[in-house]
Backbone as CSV, one residue per row, in Angstrom:
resi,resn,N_x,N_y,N_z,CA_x,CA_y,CA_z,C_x,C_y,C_z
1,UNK,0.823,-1.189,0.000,0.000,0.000,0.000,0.869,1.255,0.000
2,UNK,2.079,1.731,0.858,2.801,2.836,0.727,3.519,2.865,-0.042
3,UNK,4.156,1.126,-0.933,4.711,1.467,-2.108,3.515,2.480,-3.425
4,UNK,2.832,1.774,-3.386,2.052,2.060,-4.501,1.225,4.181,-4.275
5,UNK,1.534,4.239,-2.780,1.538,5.717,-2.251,2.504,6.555,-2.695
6,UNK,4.046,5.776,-2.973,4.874,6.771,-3.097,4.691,6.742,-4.818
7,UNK,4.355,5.294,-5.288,4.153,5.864,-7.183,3.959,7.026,-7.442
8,UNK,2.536,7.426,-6.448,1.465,8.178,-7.187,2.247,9.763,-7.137
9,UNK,2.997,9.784,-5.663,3.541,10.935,-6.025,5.114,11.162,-6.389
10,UNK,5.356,10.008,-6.869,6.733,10.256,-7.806,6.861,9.071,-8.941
11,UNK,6.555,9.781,-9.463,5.940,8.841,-11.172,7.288,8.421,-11.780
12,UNK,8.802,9.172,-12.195,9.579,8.230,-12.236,10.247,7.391,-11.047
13,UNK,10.782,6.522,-11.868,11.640,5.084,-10.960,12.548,5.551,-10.583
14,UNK,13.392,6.412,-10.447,14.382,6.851,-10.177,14.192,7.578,-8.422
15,UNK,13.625,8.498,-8.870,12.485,9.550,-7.661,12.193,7.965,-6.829
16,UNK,11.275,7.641,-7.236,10.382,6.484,-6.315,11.565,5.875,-5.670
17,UNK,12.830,5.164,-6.348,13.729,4.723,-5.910,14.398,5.100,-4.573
18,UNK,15.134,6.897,-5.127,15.138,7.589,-3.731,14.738,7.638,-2.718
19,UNK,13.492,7.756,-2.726,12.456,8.303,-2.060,12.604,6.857,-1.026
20,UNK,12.444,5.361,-1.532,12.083,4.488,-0.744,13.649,4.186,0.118
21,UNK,14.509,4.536,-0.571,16.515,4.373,0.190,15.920,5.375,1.333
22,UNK,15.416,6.607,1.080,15.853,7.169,2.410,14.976,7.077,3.211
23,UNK,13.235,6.581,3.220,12.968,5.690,3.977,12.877,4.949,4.752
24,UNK,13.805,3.868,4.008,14.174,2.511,4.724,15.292,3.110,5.513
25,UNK,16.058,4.111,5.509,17.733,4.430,6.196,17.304,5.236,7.240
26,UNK,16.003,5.843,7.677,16.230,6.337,8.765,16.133,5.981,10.302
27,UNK,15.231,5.123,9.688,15.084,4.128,11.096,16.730,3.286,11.500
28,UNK,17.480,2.864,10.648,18.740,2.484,11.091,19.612,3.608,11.605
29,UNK,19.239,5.175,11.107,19.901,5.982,11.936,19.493,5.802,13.003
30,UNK,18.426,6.195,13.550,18.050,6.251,14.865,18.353,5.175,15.671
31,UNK,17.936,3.871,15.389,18.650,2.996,15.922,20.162,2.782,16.333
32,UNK,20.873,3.360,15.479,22.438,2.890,15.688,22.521,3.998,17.255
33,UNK,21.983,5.334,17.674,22.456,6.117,18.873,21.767,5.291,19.580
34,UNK,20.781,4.024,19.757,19.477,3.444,20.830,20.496,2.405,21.134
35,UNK,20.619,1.738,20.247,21.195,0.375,20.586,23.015,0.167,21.164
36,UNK,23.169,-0.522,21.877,24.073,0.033,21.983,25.370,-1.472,21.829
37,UNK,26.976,-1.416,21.415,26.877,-2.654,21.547,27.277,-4.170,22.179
38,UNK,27.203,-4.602,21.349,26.478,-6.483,21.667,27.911,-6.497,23.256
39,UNK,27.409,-7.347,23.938,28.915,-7.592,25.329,29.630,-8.822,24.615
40,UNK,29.343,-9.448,23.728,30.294,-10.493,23.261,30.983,-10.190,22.192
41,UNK,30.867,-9.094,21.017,31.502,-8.242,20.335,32.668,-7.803,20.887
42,UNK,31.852,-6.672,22.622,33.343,-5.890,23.102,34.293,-6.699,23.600
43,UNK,33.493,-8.185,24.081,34.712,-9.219,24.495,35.738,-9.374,23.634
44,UNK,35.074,-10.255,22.394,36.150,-10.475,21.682,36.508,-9.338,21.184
45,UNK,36.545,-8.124,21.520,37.546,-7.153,20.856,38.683,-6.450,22.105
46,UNK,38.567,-7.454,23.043,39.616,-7.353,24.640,38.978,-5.976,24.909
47,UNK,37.362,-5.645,25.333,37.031,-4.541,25.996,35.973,-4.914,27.108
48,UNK,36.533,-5.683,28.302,35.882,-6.329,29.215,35.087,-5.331,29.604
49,UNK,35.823,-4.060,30.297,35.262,-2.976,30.897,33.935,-2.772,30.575
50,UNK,34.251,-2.178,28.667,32.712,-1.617,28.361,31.814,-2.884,28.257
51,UNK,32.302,-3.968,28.270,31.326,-5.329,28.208,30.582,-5.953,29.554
52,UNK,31.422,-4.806,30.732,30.761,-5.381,31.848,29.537,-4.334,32.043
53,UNK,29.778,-2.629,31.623,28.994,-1.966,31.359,27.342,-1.991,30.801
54,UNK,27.231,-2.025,29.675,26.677,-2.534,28.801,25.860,-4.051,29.427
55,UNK,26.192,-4.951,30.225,25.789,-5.551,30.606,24.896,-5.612,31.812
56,UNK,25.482,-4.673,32.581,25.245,-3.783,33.685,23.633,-2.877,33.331
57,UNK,23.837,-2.492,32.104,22.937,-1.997,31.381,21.492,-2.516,31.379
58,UNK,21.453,-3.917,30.965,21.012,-4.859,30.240,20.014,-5.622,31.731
59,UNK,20.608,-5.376,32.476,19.951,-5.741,33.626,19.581,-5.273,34.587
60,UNK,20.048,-4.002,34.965,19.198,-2.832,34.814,17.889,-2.775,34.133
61,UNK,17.741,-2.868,32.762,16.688,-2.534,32.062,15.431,-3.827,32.430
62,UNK,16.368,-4.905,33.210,15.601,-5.961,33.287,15.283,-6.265,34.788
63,UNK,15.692,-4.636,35.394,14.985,-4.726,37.020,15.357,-6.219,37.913
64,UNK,16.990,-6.072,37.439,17.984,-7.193,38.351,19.388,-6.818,38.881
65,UNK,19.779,-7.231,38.953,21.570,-6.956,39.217,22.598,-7.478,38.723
66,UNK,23.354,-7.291,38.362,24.397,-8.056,37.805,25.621,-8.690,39.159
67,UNK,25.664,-9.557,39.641,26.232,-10.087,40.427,27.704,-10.397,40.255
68,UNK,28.410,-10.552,40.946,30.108,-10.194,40.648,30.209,-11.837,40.206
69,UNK,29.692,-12.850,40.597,29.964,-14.276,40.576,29.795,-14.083,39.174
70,UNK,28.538,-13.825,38.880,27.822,-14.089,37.520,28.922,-13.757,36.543
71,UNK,29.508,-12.215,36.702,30.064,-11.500,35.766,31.784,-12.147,35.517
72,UNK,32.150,-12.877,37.197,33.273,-13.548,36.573,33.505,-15.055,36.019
73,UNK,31.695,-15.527,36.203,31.969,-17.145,35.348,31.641,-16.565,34.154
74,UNK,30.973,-15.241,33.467,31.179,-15.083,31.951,32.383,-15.198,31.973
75,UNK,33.407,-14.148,32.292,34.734,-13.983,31.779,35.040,-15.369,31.501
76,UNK,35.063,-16.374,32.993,35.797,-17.477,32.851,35.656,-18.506,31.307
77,UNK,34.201,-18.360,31.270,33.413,-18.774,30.313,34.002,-18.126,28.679
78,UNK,33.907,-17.171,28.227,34.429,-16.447,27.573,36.525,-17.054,27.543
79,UNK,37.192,-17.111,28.167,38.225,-17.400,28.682,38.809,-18.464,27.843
80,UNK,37.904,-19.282,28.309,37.977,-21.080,28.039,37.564,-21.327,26.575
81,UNK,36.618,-20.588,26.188,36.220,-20.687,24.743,37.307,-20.017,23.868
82,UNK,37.720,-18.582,24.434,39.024,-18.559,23.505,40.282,-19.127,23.194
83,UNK,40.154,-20.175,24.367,41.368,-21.156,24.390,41.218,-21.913,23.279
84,UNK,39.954,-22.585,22.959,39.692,-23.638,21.946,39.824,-22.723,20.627
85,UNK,39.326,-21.546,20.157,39.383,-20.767,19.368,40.683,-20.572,18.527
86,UNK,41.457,-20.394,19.380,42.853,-20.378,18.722,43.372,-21.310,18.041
87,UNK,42.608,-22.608,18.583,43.001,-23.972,17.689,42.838,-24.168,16.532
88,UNK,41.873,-23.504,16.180,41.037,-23.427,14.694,41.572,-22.377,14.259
């Protein structure tokens, strides 16, 4: 239905084309300042800190705590998997 909305008011393909790129691209702007990112990304990029952050975050938002045990069997967890990683 909003394709066939934007035809009516941009009759070439080109226009219509535009019109639907910037569209679809703004919602990924807005998103990229919301979201923020992934804690297994900043791991494997050796940024525990902002990964404990961000996590910290995450449970927060989920009206819990992040517990120090919890946060050092990830690491450990995380740890052990990069051991095998290197093998491959």
């Amino acid at each position: 239905m909003s394709l066939s909305v934007l035809a009516l008011i941009w009759r070439h393909w080109r226009s219509l084309q535009i019109a639907k790129s910037i569209v679809g691209f703004v919602p990924f702007i807005i998103l990229g300042w919301l979201v923020s990112e992934s804690p297994r990304w900043l791991f494997g990029h050796n940024k525990q800190a902002q990964s404990k952050q961000v996590c910290e975050v995450i449970a927060k938002r989920n009206k819990t705590q992040l517990s120090e045990e919890v946060w050092q069997a990830t690491v450990d967890e995380f740890n052990k998997f990069k051991k095998v990683k290197v093998l491959f």
